[in-house]
ZAMARGU-4260 file (C-alpha; in steps of 0.2 Angstrom, whole numbers, plus 5000, padded with zeros to 4 digits):
<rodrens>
0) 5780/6659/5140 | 5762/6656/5134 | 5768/6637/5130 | 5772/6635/5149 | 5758/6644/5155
5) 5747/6633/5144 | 5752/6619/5151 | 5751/6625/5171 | 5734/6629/5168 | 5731/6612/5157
10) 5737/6603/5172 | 5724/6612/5184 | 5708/6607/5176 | 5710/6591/5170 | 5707/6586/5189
15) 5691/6594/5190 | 5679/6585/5181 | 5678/6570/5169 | 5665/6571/5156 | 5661/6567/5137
20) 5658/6550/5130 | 5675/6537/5129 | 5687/6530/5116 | 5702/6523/5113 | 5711/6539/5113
25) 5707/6539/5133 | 5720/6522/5134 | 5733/6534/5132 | 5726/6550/5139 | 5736/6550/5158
30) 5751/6549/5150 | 5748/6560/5137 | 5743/6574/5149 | 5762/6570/5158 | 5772/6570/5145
35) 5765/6583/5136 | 5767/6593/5152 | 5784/6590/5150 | 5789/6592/5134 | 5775/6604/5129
40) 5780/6610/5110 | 5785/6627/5106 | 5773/6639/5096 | 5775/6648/5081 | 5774/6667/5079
45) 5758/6676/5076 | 5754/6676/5058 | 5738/6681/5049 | 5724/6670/5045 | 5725/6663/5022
50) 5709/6659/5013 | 5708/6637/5010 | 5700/6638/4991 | 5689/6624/4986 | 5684/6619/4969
55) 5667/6612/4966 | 5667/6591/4965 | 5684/6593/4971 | 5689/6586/4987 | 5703/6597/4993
60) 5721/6594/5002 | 5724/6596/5019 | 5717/6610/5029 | 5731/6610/5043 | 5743/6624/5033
65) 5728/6638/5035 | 5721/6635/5052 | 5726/6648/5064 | 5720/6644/5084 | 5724/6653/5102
70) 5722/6646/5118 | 5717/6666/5124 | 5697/6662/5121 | 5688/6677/5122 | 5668/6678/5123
75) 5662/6675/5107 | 5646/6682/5107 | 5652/6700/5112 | 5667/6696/5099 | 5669/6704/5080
80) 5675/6694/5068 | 5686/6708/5063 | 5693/6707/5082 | 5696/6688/5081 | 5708/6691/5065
85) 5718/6706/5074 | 5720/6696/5089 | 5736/6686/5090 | 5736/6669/5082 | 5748/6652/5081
90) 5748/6640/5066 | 5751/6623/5066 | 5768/6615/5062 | 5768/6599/5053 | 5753/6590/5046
95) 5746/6583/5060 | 5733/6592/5068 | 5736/6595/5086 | 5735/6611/5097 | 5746/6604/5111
100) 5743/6599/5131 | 5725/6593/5134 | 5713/6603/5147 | 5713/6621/5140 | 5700/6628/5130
105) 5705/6630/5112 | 5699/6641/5097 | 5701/6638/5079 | 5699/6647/5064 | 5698/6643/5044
110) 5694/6654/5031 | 5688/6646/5015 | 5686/6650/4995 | 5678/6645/4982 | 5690/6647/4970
115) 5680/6639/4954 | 5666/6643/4942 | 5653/6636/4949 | 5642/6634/4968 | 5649/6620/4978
120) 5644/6609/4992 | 5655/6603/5006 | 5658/6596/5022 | 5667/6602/5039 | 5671/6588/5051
125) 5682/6588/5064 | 5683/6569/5067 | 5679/6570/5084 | 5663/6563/5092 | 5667/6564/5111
130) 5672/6581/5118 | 5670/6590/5134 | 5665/6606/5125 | 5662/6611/5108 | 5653/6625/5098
135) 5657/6628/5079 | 5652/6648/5073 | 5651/6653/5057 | 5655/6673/5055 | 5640/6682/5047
140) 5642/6701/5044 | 5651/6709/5063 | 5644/6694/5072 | 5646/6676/5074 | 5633/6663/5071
145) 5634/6647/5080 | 5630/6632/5071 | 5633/6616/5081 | 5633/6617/5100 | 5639/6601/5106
150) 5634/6606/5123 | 5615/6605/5121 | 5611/6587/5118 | 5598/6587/5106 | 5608/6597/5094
155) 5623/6585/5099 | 5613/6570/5095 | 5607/6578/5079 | 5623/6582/5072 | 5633/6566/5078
160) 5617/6556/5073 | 5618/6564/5053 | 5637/6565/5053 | 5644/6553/5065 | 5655/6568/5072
165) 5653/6585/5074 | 5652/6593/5059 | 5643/6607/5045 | 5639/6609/5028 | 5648/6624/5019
170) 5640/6629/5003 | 5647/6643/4992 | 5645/6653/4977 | 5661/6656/4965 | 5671/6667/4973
175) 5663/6670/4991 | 5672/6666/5007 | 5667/6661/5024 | 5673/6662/5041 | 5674/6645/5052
180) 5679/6647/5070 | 5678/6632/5083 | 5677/6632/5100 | 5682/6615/5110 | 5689/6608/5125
185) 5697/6590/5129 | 5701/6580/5143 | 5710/6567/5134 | 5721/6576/5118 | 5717/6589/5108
190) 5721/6580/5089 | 5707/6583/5080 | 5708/6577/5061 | 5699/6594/5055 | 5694/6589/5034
195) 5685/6596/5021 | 5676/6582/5007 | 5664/6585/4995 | 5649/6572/5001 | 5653/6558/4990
200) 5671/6554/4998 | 5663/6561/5017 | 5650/6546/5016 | 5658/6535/5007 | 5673/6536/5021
205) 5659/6535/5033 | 5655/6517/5025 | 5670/6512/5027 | 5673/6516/5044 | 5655/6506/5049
210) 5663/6491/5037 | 5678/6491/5046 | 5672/6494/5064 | 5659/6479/5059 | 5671/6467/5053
215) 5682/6471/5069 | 5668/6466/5076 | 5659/6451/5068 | 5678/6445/5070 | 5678/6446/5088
220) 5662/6438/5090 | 5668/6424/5079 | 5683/6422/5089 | 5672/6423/5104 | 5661/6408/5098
225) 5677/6399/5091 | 5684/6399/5110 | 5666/6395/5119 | 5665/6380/5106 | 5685/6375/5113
230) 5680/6378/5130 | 5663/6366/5128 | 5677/6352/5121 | 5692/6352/5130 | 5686/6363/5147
235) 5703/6371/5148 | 5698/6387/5156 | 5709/6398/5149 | 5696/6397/5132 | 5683/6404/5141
240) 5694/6419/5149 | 5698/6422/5131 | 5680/6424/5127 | 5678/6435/5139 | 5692/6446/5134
245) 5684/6446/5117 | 5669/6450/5120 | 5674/6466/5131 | 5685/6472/5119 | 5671/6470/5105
250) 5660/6481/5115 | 5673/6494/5117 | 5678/6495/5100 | 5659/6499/5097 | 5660/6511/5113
255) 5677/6519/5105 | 5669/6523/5088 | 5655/6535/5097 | 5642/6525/5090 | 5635/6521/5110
260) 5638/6539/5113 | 5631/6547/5096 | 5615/6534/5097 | 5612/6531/5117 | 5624/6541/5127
265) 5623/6559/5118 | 5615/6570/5133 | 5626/6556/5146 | 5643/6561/5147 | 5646/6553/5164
270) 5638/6535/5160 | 5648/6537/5144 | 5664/6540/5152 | 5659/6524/5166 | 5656/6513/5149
275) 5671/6515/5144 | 5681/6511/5160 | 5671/6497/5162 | 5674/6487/5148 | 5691/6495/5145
280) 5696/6486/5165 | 5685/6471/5158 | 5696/6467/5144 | 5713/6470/5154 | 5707/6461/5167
285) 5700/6446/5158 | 5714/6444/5145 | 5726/6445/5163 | 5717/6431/5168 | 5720/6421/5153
290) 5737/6426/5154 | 5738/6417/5172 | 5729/6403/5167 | 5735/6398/5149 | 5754/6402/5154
295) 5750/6392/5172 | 5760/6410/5178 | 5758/6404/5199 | 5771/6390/5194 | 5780/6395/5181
300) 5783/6414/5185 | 5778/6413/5203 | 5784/6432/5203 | 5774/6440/5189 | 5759/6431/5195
305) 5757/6442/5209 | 5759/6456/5198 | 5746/6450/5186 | 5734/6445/5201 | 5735/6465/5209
310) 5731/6470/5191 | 5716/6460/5190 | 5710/6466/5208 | 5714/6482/5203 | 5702/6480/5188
315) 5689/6473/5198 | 5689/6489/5210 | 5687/6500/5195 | 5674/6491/5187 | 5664/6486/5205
320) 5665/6507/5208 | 5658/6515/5190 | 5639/6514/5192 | 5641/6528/5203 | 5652/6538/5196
325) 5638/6552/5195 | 5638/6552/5211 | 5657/6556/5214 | 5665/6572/5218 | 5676/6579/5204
330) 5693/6573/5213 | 5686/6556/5216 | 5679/6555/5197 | 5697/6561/5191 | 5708/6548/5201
335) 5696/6535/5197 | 5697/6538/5180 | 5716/6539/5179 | 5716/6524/5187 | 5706/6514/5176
340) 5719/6519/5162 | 5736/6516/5174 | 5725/6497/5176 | 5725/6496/5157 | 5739/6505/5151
345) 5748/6494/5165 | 5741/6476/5158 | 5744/6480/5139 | 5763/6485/5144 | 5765/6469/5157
350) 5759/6457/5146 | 5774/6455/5131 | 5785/6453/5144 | 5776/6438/5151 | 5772/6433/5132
355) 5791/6433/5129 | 5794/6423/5144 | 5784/6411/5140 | 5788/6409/5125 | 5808/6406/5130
360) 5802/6394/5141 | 5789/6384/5139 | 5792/6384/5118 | 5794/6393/5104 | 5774/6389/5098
365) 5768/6402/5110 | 5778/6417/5097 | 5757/6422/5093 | 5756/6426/5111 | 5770/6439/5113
370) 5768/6447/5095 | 5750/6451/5101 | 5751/6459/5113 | 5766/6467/5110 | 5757/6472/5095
375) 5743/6482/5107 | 5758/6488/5117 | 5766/6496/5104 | 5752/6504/5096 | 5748/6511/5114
380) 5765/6518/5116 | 5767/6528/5097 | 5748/6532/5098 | 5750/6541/5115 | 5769/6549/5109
385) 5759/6554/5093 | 5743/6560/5102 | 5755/6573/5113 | 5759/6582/5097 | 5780/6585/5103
390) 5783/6576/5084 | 5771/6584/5073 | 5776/6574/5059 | 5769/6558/5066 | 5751/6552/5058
395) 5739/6546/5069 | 5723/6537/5067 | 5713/6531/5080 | 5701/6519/5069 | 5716/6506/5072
400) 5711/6502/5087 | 5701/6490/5083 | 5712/6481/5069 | 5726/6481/5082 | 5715/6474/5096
405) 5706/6460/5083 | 5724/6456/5078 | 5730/6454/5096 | 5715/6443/5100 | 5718/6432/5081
410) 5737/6429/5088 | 5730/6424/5104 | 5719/6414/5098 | 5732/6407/5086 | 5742/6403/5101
415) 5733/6393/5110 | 5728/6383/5092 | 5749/6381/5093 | 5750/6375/5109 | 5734/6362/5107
420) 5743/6355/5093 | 5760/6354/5102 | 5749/6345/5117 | 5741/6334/5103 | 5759/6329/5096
425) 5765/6326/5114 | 5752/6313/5117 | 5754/6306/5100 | 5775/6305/5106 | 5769/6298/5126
430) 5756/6286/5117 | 5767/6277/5106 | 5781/6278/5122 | 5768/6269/5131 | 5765/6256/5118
435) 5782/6253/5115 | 5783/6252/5134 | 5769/6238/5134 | 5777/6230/5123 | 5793/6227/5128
440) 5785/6223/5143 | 5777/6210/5136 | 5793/6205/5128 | 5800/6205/5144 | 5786/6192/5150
445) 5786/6180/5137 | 5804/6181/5140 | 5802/6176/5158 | 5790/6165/5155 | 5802/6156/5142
450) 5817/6158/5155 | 5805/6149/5167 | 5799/6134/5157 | 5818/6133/5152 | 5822/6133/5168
455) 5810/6121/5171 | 5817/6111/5159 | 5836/6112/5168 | 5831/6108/5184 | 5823/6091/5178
460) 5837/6088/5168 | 5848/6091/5182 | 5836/6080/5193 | 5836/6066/5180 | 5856/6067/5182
465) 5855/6066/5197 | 5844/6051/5200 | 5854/6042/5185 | 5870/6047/5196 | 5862/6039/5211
470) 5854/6026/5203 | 5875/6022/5196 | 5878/6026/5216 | 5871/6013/5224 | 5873/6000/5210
475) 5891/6004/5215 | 5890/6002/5234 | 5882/5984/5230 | 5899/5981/5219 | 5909/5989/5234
480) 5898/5978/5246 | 5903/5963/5235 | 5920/5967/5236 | 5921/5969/5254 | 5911/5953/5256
485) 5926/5944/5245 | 5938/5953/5255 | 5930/5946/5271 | 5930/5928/5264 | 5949/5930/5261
490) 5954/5935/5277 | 5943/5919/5286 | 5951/5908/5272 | 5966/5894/5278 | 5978/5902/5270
495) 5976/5921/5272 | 5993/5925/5267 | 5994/5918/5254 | 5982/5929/5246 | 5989/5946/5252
500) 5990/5952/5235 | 5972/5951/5229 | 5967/5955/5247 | 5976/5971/5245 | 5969/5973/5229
505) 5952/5971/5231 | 5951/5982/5249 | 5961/5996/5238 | 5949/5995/5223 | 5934/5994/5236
510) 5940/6009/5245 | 5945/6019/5229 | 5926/6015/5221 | 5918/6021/5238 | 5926/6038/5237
515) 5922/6042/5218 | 5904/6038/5224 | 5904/6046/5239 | 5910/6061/5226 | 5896/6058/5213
520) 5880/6057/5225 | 5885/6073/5236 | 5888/6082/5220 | 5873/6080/5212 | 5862/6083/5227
525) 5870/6100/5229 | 5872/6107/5210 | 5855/6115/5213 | 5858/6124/5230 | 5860/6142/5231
530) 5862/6142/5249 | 5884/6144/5246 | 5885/6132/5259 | 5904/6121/5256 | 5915/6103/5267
535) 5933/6110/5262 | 5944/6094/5262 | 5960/6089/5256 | 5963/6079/5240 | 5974/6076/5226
540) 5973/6081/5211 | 5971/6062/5205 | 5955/6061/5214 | 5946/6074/5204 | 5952/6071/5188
545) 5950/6052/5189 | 5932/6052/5195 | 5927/6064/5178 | 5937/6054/5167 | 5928/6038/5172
550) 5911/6046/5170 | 5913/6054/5151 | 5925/6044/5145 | 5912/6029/5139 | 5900/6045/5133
555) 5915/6053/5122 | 5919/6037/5116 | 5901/6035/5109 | 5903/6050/5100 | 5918/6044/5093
560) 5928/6058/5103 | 5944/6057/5114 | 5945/6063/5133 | 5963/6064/5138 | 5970/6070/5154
565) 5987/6077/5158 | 5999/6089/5169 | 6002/6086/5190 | 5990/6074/5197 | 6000/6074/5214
570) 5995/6093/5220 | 5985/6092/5232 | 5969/6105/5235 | 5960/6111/5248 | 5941/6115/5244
575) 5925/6107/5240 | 5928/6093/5229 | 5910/6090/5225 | 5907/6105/5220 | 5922/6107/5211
580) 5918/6091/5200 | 5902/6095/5197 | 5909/6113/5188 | 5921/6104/5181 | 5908/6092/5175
585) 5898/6105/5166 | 5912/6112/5157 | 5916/6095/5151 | 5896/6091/5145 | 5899/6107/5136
590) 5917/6101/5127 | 5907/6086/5123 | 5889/6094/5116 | 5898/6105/5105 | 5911/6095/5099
595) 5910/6085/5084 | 5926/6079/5081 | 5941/6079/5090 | 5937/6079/5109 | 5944/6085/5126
600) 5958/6087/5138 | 5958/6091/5154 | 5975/6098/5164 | 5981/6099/5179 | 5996/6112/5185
605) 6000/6121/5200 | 6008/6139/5202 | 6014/6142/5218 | 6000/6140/5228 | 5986/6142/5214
610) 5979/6126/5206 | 5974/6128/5188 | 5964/6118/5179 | 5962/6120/5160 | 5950/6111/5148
615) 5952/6113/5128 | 5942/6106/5117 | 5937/6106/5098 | 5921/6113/5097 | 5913/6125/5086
620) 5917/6140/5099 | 5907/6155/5098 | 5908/6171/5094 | 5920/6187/5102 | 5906/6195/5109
625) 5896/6181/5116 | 5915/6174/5125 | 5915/6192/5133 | 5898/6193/5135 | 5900/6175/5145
630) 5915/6183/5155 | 5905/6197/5162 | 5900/6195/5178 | 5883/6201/5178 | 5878/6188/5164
635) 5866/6176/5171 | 5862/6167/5155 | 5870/6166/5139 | 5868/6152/5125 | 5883/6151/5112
640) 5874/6140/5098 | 5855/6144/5098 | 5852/6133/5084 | 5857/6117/5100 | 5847/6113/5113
645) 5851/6116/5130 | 5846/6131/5145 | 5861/6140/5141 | 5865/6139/5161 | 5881/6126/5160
650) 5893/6139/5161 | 5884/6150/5172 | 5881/6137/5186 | 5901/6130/5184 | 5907/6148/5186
655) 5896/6151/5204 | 5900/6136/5210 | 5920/6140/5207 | 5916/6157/5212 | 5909/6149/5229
660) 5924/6141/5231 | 5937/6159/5230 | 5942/6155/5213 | 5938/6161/5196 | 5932/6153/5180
665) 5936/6162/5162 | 5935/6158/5144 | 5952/6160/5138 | 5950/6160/5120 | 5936/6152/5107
670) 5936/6151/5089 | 5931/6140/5074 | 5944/6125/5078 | 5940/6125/5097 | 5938/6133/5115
675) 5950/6134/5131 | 5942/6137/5148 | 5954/6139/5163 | 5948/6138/5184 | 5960/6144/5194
680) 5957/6140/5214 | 5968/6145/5227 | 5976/6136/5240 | 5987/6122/5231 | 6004/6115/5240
685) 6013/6099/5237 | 6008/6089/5253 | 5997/6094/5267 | 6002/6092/5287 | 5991/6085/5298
690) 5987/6095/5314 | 5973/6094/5328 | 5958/6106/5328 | 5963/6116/5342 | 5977/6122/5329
695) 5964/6129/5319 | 5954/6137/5333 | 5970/6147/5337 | 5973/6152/5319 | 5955/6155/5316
700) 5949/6167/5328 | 5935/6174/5319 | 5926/6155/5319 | 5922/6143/5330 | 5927/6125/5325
705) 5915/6110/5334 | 5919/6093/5331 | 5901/6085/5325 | 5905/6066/5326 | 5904/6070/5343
710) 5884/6072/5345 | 5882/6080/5364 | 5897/6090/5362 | 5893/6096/5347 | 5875/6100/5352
715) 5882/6108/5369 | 5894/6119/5359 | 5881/6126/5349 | 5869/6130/5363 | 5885/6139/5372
720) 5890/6148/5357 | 5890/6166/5358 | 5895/6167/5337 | 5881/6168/5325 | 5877/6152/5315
725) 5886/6158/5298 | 5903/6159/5306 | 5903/6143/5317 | 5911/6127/5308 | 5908/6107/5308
730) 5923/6094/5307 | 5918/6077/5303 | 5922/6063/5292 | 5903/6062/5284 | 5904/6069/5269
735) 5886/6063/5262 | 5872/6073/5254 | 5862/6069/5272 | 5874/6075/5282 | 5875/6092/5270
740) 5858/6094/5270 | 5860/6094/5290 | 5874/6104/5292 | 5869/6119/5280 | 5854/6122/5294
745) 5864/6123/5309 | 5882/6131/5304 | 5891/6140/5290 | 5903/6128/5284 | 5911/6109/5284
750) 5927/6104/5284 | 5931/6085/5281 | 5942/6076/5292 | 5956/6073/5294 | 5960/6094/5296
755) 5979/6100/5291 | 5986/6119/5294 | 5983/6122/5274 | 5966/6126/5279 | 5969/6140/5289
760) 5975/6150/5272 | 5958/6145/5262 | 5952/6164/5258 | 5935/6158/5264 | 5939/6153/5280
765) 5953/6170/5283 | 5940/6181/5277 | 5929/6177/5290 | 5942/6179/5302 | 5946/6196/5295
770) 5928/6205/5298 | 5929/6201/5316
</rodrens>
């Protein structure tokens, strides 16, 4: 009953004032008080109090077995020793030091002995430099003596300035005993690390607790220069805000040691307790900022950000309110105070779980971050499970603070080392993208450039074709005019009749040269247009084959090749036969460049109503890939032999041009002993029929057909015509380059006279009549 009634009254004066100088036990003293609240641990029976021998030079083991305490304080100064000892007292279980719930006053006592031979020198300290009350007694006769009164500040800062924490020197003769009793009271925990050391070990722990505060220290500050000196160079901010962190978190560990108390603060328990808040809501608040920052949190955890943003806000308040904490009435002191913890306590906890996240997402060189502060977290959680004394059995040691927090800001820092590196090795990786990049774009434009000068190249070739091909024109039409001329002369003779033969003959030859040079000129003034503008006609096969045998068959021959021809020569087809011959032409320059022995033949066959076309030759072929490379349709430019010269665009120009015409080119097969090429063009019969163009209006509702040897018709039509210019078509006998050149301006398509129904299933013409 006097655990529970302990801890009521605990609860009922930690809200009345906050006093006494600030450490790192305060990060965990609100939860402490509710916990410990809860789960307050039971007390052992009344037992009587056993003399702690010492032995001179010896530094004993621990004290906690013989200390007896009682929460029931009486009044000292009226007190006996001898009524102290008959009163009622609990021991402590386990070997941790604790006397439970923080806020209640506390008593303590510890008898010592010096069990040796000889007088011996010790010291008492209780390991504690910030308390809200302390006095330490020693009995003397029926009374007790006080010794250190922690409530007068020039004996405080006497003590704490000689000892570093309230403490007494015990010296004793063999044999004699002495009486301890220590009166205290906590707002934050009652652990108090109560030893006895002879002087050497007490000062020489001393050293080593200014060496290791120092070096926690000196560390921080290093790391604080380190991030300044990143910040300068780079101008990331989330350097600075590390700084920053580090800098408060160096002051505090200083403020947590009570050396700003024990030195400065002694008779200032208030500015003391205001210190501590204010860097302890500095550090949580700074080192949240980093977080936000350095983990770019308002994009990728939109969600925690806002909860990192209220904690900084929240810090800000605390921090902005301390200077007058004097000022403040208890209540307002005591939430202020709990607050600045639930800031603090709430930052150190918050942030592993945005290290973690990061970490998952953004990549496994931000581990640092999480173990840090994980690290702080962790040692917040078991110091303040420790502090509430429920598992006696747990040490505690509140000097590793400071090695904790230097570790958390080390992996910090060693984070952000990570992640620099990552970012350096990322612009290695896009740098040597972007060079790679430049230089296949440069590849790319010398390519072009190459494609263009080849080009170049083909369309003066082609040029140079075509003016030897008109230049072989016209010296033909003065051949035809000769003929004509003879003709003429015959007929006027005496005795037409009698030369009816070579009449006949010469008129047939005359009109049969015409038409291949008729052929020949259009053909090669429109190899070079992209405009897809075509004159379908209708012509036998003889007329295309015998036109391309005529003109290679005197270059094979040169070359000591053969160019044969074979298969139906009386289908008849209805397309473009310039173009056509031209396609076929550049198939059969190909036969001929790659052909070195051997030669060519060209067949003609027709299957149903498809013409095919096949030429074979015995050329060095090419390669399977570079055949289906050539097959592809998306291939624009392809050269089979680089080691030859040439553009490579032969093939490429023959298949658009059959393409134009609804048919389809391919490379059947190609190897070491030669290549077979097959064009395969629709609409093929074996005799056309004649019929007048209004038949082909009827059939042809999607065009509209004008006759254009009849000028003022034809110009009258196309004024009236409610069709677009792509869909309206030209009958005429003129099939000249002139009269091309014209007609691709002012309509969508030619047809040569005179028409026949065949037309009407050309897929060229029915596919315009379709998408009406």
């Amino acid at each position: 009953m006097r655990g529970a009634t302990s801890t009521i009254d605990a609860g009922a004066r930690l809200g009345k004032e906050i006093c006494g100088a600030g450490n790192m036990r305060y990060w965990v003293a609100f939860l402490t008080f509710v916990v410990a609240a809860i789960l307050s641990p039971a007390k052992a029976a009344p037992t009587e109090l056993p003399a702690f021998e010492l032995h001179a030079g010896i530094d004993p083991a621990s004290v906690a077995p013989f200390i007896r305490y009682t929460k029931n304080v009486p009044d000292f100064e009226e007190l006996r020793p001898d009524d102290m000892l008959a009163k009622p007292l609990e021991r402590i279980e386990g070997s941790s030091i604790h006397f439970g719930p923080p806020g209640v006053k506390t008593a303590l006592l510890l008898k010592v002995r010096n069990a040796g031979s000889a007088q011996g020198s010790w010291i008492l300290t209780t390991g504690r430099g910030s308390l809200k009350f302390f006095r330490l007694y020693e009995a003397t006769g029926d009374r007790f003596e006080l010794l250190v009164d922690g409530t007068d500040p020039e004996d405080a800062r006497r003590n704490l300035g000689t000892y570093q924490a309230f403490s007494s020197e015990l010296v004793l003769d063999p044999g004699q005993e002495k009486l301890v009793l220590i009166e205290f009271l906590s707002e934050n925990s009652t652990y108090m690390p109560l030893r006895i050391n002879t002087y050497g070990t007490f000062f020489k722990e001393r050293r080593a607790n200014i060496s290791m505060v120092s070096g926690v220290v000196i560390g921080a500050f290093i790391l604080l220069l380190l991030n300044f000196l990143f910040f300068s160079i780079t101008g990331h901010r989330e350097f600075l805000w590390l700084a920053v962190a580090e800098a408060f978190f160096a002051l505090n560990t200083v403020h947590s040691e009570g050396y700003i108390t024990i030195f400065f603060l002694y008779d200032k328990p208030l500015t003391g307790v205001a210190v501590e808040d204010f860097f302890k809501c500095g550090f949580a608040g700074a080192m949240a900022q980093f977080c936000r920052i350095f983990v770019n949190t308002p994009v990728n955890f939109p969600k925690r950000d806002v909860a990192l943003r209220a904690l900084i806000l929240a810090s800000l308040a605390v921090m902005l309110l301390q200077p007058g904490l004097s000022l403040y009435p208890p209540g307002l002191r005591f939430a202020l105070h709990a607050a600045a913890w639930l800031v603090a306590i709430a930052v150190a906890l918050f942030l592993p779980f945005v290290g973690f996240a990061a970490m998952k997402q953004l990549g496994n060189q931000l581990w640092p971050l999480f173990v840090g502060w994980a690290s702080l977290a962790l040692f917040i959680v078991y110091a303040a499970i420790a502090s509430m004394g429920f598992f006696t059995w747990l040490p505690i040691n509140w000097h590793l603070s400071g090695p904790v927090g230097l570790f958390e800001a080390v992996m910090v820092t060693l984070a952000l080392g990570l992640n620099l590196k990552k970012i350096q090795r990322d612009k290695l990786a896009a740098d040597f993208n972007y060079a790679r990049s430049l230089s296949e774009r440069l590849e790319i434009s010398e390519r072009a450039t190459r494609l263009a000068e080849e080009k170049a190249f083909a369309l003066a070739t082609v040029n140079s074709q075509n003016a030897l091909l008109h230049a072989s024109g016209h010296d033909s039409k003065q051949v035809i005019l000769a003929l004509n001329s003879a003709v003429d002369v015959l007929r006027r003779s005496e005795t037409p009749a009698g030369n009816g033969e070579l009449i006949d003959m010469l008129q047939s030859s005359a009109t049969y040269l015409n038409e291949i040079v008729s052929t020949t000129m259009s053909g090669a003034n429109i190899v070079g247009s992209d405009a897809g503008f075509v004159a379908l006609s209708s012509f036998r096969g003889q007329a295309l084959v015998e036109p391309l045998m005529m003109m290679f068959r005197t270059p094979f021959a040169r070359k000591k090749l053969s160019l044969e021809a074979d298969g139906d020569d009386d289908i008849v087809i209805v397309s473009d036969k310039p173009l056509l011959m031209r396609a076929l032409a550049n198939l059969l320059s190909n036969s001929y460049q790659y052909s070195d022995a051997g030669g060519a033949r060209i067949s003609l066959a027709r299957d149903g109503e498809t013409a095919t076309i096949t030429i074979t030759d015995t050329g060095r072929g090419m390669s399977d890939a570079v055949r289906k490379a050539l097959n592809a349709s998306e291939t624009t430019r392809l050269r089979a032999d680089e080691a030859k010269e040439g553009t490579g665009s032969g093939f490429h120009s023959a298949r658009r041009l059959v393409e134009s015409l609804a048919g389809r080119l391919e490379i059947l097969s190609s190897t070491s002993a030669g290549t077979t090429v097959r064009v395969t063009l629709p609409c093929a019969f074996a005799a056309t029929n004649p019929c007048p163009p209004e038949t082909l209006q009827a059939a042809l509702p999607g065009w509209l057909i004008v006759d254009f040897d009849q000028r003022d018709a034809f110009e009258a039509a196309l004024a009236a015509a409610t069709l677009p210019a792509n869909q309206i078509v030209a009958l005429t006998y003129d099939d000249t380059t002139v009269t091309r050149g014209r007609l691709s301006e002012m309509v969508g398509m030619m047809m040569i006279k005179p028409p026949c129904s065949e037309l009407i299933a050309h897929p060229l013409l029915r596919r315009g009549s379709e998408q009406v």
